[in-house]
C-alpha positions in Angstrom: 15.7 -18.9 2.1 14.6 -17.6 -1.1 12.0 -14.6 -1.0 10.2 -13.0 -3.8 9.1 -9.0 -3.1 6.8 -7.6 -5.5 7.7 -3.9 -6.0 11.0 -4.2 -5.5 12.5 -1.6 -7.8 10.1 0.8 -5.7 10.4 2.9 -2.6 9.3 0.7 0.0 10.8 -2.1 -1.9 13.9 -1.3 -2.3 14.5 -0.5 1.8 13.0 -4.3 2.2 15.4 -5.7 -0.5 18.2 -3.9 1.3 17.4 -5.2 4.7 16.9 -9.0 3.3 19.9 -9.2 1.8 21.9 -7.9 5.0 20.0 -10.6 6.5 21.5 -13.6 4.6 18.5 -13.9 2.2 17.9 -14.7 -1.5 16.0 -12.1 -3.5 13.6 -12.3 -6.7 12.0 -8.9 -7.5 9.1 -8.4 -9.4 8.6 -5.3 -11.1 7.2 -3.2 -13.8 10.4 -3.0 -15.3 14.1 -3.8 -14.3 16.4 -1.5 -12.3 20.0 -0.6 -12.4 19.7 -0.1 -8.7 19.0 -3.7 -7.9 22.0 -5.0 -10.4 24.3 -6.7 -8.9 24.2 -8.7 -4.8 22.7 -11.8 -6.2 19.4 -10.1 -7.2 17.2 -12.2 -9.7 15.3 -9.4 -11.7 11.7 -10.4 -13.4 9.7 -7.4 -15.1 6.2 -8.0 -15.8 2.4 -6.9 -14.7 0.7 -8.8 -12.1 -2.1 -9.3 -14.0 0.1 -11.7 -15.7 -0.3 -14.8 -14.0 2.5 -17.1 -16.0 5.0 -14.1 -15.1 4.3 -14.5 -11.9 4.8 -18.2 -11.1 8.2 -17.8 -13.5 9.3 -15.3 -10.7 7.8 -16.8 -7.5 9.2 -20.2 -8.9 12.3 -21.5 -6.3 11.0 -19.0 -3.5 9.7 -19.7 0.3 8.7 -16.4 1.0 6.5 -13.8 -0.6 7.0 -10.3 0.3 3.8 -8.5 -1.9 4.6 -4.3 -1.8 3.5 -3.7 -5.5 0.2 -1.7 -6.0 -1.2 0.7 -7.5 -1.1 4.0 -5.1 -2.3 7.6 -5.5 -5.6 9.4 -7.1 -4.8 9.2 -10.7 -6.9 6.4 -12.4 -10.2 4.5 -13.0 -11.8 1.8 -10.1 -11.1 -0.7 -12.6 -7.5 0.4 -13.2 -6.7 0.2 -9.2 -8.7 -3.1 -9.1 -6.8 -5.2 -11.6 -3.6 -4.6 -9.9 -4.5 -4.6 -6.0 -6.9 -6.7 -6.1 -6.7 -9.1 -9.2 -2.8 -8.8 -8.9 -3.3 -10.0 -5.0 -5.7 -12.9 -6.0 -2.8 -14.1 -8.7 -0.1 -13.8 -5.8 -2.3 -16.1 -3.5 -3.0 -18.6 -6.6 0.5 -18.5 -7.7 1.5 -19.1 -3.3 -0.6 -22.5 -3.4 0.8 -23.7 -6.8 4.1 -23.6 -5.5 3.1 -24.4 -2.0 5.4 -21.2 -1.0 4.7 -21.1 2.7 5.0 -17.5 4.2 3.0 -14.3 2.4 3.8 -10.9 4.1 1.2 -8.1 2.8 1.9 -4.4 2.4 -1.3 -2.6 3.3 -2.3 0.9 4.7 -3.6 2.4 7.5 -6.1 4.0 5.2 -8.1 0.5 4.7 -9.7 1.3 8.0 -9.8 5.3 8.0 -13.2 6.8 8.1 -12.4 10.2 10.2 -12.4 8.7 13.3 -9.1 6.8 14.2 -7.3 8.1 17.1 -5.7 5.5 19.3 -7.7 2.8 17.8 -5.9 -0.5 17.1 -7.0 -3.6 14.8 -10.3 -4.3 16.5 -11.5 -1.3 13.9 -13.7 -2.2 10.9 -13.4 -1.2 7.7 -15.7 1.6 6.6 -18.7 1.1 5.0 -17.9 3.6 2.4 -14.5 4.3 0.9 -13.5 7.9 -0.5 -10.8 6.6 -2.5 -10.0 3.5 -5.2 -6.9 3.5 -3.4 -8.3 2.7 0.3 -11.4 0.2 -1.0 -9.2 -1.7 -3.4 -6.5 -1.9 -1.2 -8.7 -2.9 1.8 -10.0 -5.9 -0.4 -6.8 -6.9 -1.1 -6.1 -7.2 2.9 -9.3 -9.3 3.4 -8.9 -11.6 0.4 -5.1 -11.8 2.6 -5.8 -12.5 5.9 -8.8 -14.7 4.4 -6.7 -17.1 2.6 -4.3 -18.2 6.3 -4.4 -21.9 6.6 -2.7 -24.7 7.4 -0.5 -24.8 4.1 -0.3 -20.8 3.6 0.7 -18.4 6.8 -0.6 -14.9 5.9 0.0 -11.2 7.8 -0.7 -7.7 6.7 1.1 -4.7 7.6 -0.1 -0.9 8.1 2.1 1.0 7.8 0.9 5.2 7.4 2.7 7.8 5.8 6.1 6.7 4.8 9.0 9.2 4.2 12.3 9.4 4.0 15.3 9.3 1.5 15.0 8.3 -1.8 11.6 8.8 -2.1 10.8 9.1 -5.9 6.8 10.3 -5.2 5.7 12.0 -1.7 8.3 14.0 -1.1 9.7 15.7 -4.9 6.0 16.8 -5.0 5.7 18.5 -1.9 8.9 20.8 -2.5 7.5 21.5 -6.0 4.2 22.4 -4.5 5.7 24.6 -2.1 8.2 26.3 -4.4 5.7 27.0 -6.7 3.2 28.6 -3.7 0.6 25.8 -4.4 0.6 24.6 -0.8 -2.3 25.2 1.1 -3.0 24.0 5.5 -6.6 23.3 6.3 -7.5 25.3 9.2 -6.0 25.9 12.9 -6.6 22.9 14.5 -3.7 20.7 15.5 -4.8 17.3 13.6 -2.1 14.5 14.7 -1.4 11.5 12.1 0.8 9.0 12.2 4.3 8.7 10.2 6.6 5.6 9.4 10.4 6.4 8.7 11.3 4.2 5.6 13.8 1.8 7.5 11.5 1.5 9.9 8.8 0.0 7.7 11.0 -2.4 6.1 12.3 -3.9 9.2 8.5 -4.2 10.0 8.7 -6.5 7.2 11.6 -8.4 8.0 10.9 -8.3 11.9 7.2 -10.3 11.1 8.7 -12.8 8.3 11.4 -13.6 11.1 8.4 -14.4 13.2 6.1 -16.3 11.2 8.9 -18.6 10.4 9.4 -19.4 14.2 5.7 -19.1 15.2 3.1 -19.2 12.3 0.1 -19.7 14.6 0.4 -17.0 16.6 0.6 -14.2 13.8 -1.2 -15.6 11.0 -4.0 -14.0 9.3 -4.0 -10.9 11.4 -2.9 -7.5 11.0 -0.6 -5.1 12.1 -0.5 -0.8 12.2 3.2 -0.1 11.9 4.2 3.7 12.7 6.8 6.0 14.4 4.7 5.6 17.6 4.6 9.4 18.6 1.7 11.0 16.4 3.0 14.3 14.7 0.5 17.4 13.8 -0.2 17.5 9.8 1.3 21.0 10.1 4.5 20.1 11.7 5.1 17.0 10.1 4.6 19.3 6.2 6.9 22.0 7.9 9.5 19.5 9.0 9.8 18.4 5.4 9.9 21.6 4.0 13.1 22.7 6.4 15.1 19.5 5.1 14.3 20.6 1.6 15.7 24.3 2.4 12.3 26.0 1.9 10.1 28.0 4.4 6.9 26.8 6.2 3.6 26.4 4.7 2.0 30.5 5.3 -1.4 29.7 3.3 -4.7 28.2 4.9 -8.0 27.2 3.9 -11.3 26.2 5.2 -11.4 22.7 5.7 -15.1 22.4 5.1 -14.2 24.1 1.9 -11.3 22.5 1.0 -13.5 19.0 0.9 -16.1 20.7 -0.8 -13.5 21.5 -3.5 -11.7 18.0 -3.3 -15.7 16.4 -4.1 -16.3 18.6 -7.0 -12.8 17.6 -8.7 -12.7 14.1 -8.0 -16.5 14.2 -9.2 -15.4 16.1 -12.4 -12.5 13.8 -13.3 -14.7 10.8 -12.8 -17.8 11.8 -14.7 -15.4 13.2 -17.5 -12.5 10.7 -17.0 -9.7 12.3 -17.4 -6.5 10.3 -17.4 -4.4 13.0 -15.9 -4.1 13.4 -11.9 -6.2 15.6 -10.3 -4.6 18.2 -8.2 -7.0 16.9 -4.7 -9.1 15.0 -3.9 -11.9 14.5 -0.9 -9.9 11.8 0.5 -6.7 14.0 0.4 -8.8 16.6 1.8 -10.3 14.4 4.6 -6.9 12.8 5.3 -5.6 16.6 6.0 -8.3 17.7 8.4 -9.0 14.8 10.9 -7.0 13.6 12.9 -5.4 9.5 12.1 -3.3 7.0 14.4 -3.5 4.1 15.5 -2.1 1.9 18.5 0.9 0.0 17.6 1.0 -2.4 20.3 -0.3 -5.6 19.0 3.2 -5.2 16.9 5.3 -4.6 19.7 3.8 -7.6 21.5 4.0 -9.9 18.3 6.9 -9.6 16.3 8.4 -6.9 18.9 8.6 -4.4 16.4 9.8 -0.7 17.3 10.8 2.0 15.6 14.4 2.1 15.7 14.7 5.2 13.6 13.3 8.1 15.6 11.4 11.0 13.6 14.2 13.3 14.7 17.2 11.5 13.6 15.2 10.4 10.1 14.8 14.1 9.6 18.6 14.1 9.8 19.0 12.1 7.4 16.4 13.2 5.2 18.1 16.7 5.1 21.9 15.2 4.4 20.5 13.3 1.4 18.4 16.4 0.3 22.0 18.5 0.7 23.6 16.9 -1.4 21.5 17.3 -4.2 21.4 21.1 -3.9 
């Protein structure tokens, strides 16, 4: 089977490109740009913008699969600029899927498409918020429905969840955290134990593989739904930061703030950035601040049952490994 993976060259990408080719399968990757990292194994390489509908079909030409990571993440941008790709760059991906009849489309989405302060234990049954705090979140959660949406007969769609994804390698997350922290710039917002839910890289991607695998054997029964993918064992904000911080060789987090203030101060930047636009990224945001004082997991269960996902990586040993890799760049 031939499977195309937007994103490939990126984080979460890369782990699912890993994983599919232990598996047997042939990989096209689409990316911004090509990677020496994906050289070699059989790997068919396209670079281009998913805005770009003819680069697109050129890459998804030949495959069965569709495996859609790529988006645009973070707090730095315009609406518009997170639209065109998760949303626009979705739409062209489902086009492209009924030109060429391609059959299976697995969607990475977020937890956050359904966050609105108030998500402990909840599981899919949970509606998406009236009111986004981020472009990230609202485009992204458009992008889901326009997914799950287009399941038929011809096209068998799923969307994953997955929340907070660390581990090695990670280009983004993690290099910014140390460099917050070594420079003193890493603030807690208040006491209270707020418990979130983490997903080890390898984990994730087999999340990936685990529901292709499934839709292949029993498209009915998974199409157009979707899926929270975690460690399964929600982890204080605090403790998960510290954790981090100890595999990077530096000391806990010793500053806190007001949460009340700290949104206060993440609605006037985001506010000043936007009215202003700036192009560069703001140093917080309200959703950042939200996400860090309220408490965030979901029930994986619907996973388990369906494509009998688990987390086969616990926190503990992905720690491990998070420190040996960090080790041996110091």
């Amino acid at each position: 089977m031939n499977i195309l993976i937007t994103g490939g060259g990126g984080f979460l990408g890369q782990a699912i490109v890993c994983q599919c080719l232990a598996a047997g399968f042939r990989i096209h990757t689409f990316s911004r740009k090509f990677y020496d990292s994906l050289n070699g194994n059989g790997i068919e390489q396209f670079a281009g913008d998913l805005s770009n509908y003819e680069a697109l079909i050129k890459a998804m030409y030949g495959c069965d699969a569709v495996i859609h990571v790529a988006a645009k993440t973070g707090i730095q941008g315009t609406y518009r600029e997170f639209f065109e790709t998760n949303v626009t760059g979705t739409k062209n991906i489902l086009n492209a899927c009924n030109e060429l009849q391609i059959r299976y489309l697995v969607y990475t989405s977020s937890a956050s498409v359904v966050y609105s302060g108030d998500s402990e234990g909840k599981n899919e049954d949970l509606l998406y918020p009236e009111k986004f705090d981020a472009f990230y979140p609202k485009t992204k959660a458009i992008a889901e429905k326009m997914i799950l949406d287009a399941n038929d007969h011809t096209l068998v769609t799923v969307a994953l969840r997955p929340h907070l994804i660390w581990g090695p390698e990670d280009p983004h997350f993690m290099p910014r955290l140390l460099e917050k922290r070594r420079k003193n710039k890493l603030w807690l917002l208040g006491r209270k134990k707020y418990l979130v839910d983490i997903t080890y890289i390898d984990n994730a991607a087999k999340a990936h593989l685990q529901v292709l695998n499934k839709m292949i054997d029993e498209p009915k029964s998974l199409g157009g739904k979707p899926y929270f993918i975690s460690q399964d064992e929600p982890i204080s904000v605090q403790e998960f930061i510290d954790r981090l911080l100890y595999c990077g060789g530096l000391d806990p987090v010793d500053k806190r703030i007001n949460p009340i203030v700290a949104r206060f101060a993440g609605w006037t930047i985001q506010t000043f950035y936007r009215v202003f636009k700036l192009k560069k990224e703001p140093p917080f945001d309200l959703f950042i601040a939200k996400q860090l004082s309220s408490s965030h997991w979901y029930d994986i269960s619907a996973a388990k049952r369906s494509f009998n996902y688990f987390p086969e990586v616990s926190t503990d040993e992905g720690m491990k490994r998070l420190k040996r890799f960090l080790c041996s760049f110091s």
